[in-house]
C-alpha positions as CSV (number, residue, x, y, z in Angstrom):
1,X,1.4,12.3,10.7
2,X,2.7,8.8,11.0
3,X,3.8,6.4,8.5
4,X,0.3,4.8,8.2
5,X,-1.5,8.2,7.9
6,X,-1.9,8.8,4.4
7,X,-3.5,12.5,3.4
8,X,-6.6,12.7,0.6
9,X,-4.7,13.4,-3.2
10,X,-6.8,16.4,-3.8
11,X,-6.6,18.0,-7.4
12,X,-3.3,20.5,-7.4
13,X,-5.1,23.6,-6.9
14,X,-6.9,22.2,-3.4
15,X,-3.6,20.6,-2.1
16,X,-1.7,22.8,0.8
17,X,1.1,25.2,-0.4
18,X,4.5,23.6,-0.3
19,X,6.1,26.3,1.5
20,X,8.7,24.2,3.9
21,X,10.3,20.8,3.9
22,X,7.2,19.3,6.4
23,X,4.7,20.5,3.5
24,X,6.5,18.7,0.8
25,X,6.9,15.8,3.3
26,X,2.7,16.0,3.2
27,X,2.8,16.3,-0.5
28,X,5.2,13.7,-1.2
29,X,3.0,11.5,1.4
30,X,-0.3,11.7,-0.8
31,X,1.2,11.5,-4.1
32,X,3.2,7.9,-2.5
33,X,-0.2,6.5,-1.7
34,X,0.5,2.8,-0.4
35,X,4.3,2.2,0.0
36,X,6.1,-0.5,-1.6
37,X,8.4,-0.5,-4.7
38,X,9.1,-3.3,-7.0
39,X,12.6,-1.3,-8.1
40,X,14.3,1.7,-7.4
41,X,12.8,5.0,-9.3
42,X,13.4,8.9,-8.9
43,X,10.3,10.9,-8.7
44,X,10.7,14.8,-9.8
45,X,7.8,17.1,-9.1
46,X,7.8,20.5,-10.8
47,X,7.2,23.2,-7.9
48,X,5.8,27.2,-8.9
49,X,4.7,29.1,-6.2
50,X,3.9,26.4,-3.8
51,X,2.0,24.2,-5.8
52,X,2.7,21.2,-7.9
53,X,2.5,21.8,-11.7
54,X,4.1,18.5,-13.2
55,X,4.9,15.2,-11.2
56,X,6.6,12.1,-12.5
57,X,8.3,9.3,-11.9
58,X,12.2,7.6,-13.4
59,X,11.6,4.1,-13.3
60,X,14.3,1.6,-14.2
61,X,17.2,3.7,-12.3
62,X,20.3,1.9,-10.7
63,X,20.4,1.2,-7.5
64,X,23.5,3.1,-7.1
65,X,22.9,6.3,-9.3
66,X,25.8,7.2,-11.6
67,X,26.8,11.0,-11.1
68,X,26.9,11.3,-14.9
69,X,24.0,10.1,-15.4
70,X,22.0,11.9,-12.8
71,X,23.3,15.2,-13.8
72,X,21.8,14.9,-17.5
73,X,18.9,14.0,-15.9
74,X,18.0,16.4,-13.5
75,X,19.4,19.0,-16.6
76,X,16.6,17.6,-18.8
77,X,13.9,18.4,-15.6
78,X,15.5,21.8,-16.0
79,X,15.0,22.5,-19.3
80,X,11.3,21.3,-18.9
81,X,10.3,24.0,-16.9
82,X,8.9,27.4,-18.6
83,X,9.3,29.6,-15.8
84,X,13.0,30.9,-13.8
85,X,10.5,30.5,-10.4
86,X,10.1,26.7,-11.4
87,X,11.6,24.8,-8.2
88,X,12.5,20.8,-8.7
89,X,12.1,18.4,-5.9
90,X,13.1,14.8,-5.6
91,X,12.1,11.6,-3.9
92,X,14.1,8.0,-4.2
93,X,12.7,5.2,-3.8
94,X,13.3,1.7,-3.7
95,X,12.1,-1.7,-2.4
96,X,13.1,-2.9,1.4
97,X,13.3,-1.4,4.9
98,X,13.6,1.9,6.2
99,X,17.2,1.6,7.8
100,X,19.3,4.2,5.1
101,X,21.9,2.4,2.3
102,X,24.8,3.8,0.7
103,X,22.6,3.9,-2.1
104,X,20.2,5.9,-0.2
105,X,23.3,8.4,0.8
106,X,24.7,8.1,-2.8
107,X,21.2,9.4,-4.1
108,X,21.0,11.6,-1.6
109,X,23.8,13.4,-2.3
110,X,23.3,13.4,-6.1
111,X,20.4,15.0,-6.0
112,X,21.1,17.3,-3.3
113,X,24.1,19.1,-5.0
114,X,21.8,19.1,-8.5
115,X,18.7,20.5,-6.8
116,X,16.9,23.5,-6.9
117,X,17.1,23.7,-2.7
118,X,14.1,21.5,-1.9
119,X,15.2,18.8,0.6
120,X,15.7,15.2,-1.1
121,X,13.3,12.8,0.2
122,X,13.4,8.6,0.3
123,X,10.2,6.4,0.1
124,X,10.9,2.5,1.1
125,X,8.5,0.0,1.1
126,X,7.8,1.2,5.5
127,X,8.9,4.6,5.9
128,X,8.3,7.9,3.9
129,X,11.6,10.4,5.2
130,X,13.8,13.5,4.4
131,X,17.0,12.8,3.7
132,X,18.9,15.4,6.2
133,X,22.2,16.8,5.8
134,X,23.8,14.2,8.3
135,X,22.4,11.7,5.6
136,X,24.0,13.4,2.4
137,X,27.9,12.0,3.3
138,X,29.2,11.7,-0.2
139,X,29.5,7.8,-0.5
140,X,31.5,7.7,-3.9
């Protein structure tokens, strides 16, 4: 799938299992639709047995993210979800080009070390990409 390829947004019961980081990639991808951000947000998507019960987005979050801050946020996602299988995952995203910030590695990290395991991902307004391990340096 390239950047330009985006897949149909099917209700949650038709989508593919999310059962690796490619899969979520493809999920993430739908739900994204056209890219291009007016300001940084965190999306959190709620995750039981593969499929998507709960998406939404943070809107009006720093461009650096405050560790603090991040922490009582991802705790509240936690406490939202009714079940011990309930997985989080998280997207960034922010306005501008693909080539990764210390914001990007900031949030990257934050939300890798809060996480329920799924991979972080970062949406610009050109590219749609997981943030690996390489990209997780901790920038604070």
């Amino acid at each position: 799938m390239t950047d330009h390829e985006i897949p149909a947004l099917l209700p949650p019961d038709q989508m593919p299992p999310v059962v690796d980081q490619a899969s979520l990639e493809y999920l993430w991808r739908a739900l994204m639709g056209e890219l291009g951000f007016a300001a940084p947000q965190v999306w959190v998507m709620v995750l039981r047995e593969g499929a998507a019960r709960f998406v939404t987005k943070v809107e009006e979050v720093p461009l650096a993210p405050d560790p603090g801050h991040v922490a009582t946020m991802v705790r509240c996602f936690q406490h939202l979800t009714d079940r011990r299988e309930d997985r989080l995952a998280f997207l960034f995203a922010r306005p501008g080009g693909a080539t990764l910030t210390d914001a990007d590695h900031a949030w990257g990290h934050e939300l890798t070390v809060r996480g329920d395991g799924w991979p972080v991902h970062l949406a610009t307004d050109t590219a749609l990409r997981v943030l690996a391990m390489d990209d997780l340096r901790d920038v604070g």
